[in-house]
C-alpha positions in Angstrom: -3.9 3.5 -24.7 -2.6 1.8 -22.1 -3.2 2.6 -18.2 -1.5 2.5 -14.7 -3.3 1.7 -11.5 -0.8 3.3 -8.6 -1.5 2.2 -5.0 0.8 3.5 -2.2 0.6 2.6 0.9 0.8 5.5 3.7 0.6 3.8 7.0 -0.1 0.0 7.9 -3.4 -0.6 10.6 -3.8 -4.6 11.1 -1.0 -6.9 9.2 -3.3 -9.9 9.4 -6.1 -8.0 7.3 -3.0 -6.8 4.8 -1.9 -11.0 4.6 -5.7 -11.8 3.8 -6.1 -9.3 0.7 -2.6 -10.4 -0.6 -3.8 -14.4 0.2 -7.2 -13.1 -2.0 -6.2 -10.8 -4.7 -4.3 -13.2 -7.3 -7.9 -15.0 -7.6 -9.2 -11.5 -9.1 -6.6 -11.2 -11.8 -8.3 -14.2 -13.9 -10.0 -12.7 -16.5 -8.6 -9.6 -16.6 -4.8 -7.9 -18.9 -2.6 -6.8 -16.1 0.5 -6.9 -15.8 2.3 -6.3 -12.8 5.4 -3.6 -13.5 6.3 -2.8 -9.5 5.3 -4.6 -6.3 6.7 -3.5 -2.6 10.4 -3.4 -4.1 12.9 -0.7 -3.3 11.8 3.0 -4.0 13.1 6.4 -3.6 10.6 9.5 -2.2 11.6 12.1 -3.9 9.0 14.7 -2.7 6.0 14.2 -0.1 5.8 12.0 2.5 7.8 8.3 2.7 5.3 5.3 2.0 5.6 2.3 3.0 5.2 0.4 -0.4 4.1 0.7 -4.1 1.9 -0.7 -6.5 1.6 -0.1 -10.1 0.2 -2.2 -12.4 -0.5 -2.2 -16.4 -3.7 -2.5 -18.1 -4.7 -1.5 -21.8 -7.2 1.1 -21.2 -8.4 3.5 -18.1 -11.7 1.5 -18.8 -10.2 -1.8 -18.2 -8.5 -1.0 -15.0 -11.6 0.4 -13.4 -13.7 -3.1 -14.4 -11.2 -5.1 -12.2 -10.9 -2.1 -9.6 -15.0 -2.2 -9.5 -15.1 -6.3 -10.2 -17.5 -7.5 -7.2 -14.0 -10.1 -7.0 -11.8 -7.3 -6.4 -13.8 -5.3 -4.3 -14.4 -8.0 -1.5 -10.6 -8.2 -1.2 -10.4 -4.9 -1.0 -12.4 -4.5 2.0 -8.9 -6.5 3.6 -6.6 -4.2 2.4 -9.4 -0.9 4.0 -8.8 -2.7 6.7 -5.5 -3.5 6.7 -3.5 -0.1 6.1 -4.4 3.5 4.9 -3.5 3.9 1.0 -4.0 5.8 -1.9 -5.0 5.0 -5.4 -5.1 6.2 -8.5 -5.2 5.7 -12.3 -3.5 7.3 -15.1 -3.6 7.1 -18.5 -0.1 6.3 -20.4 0.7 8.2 -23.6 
């Protein structure tokens, strides 16, 4: 069954940390099915606070998004983006 990792970002803290994990991330893709379905493009808050930008991105199982989420590649570009701006993340699992 297929599943979304969502990322929002609430509030940016250091653009040059945010321009490092962006430079960094596309490495940690290879190996991994994901597909990309919404990146920073125009969106609508319909309840809760505005964010600044959305991520969702398509993998085939809840199991396989949290091996690249947990992948030692990801995780070192990740410490950029901690740096970088205050987020939230989450996975679901698509019916």
């Amino acid at each position: 069954m297929p599943a979304y990792i969502v990322f929002t970002r609430e509030k940016t803290l250091d653009q040059s940390e945010l321009k490092t994990y962006g430079e960094k991330t596309p490495a940690t893709l290879e190996g991994h099915e994901i597909k990309i379905l919404a990146a920073y493009g125009r969106h609508v808050t319909l309840e809760g606070p505005e964010v600044e930008g959305v991520v969702i991105a398509e993998f085939p199982s809840v199991e396989e998004a949290q091996a690249w989420y947990n992948s030692p590649a990801y995780q070192e570009a990740a410490q950029h983006r901690f740096r970088g701006a205050v987020y939230h993340g989450l996975i679901v699992e698509g019916v």
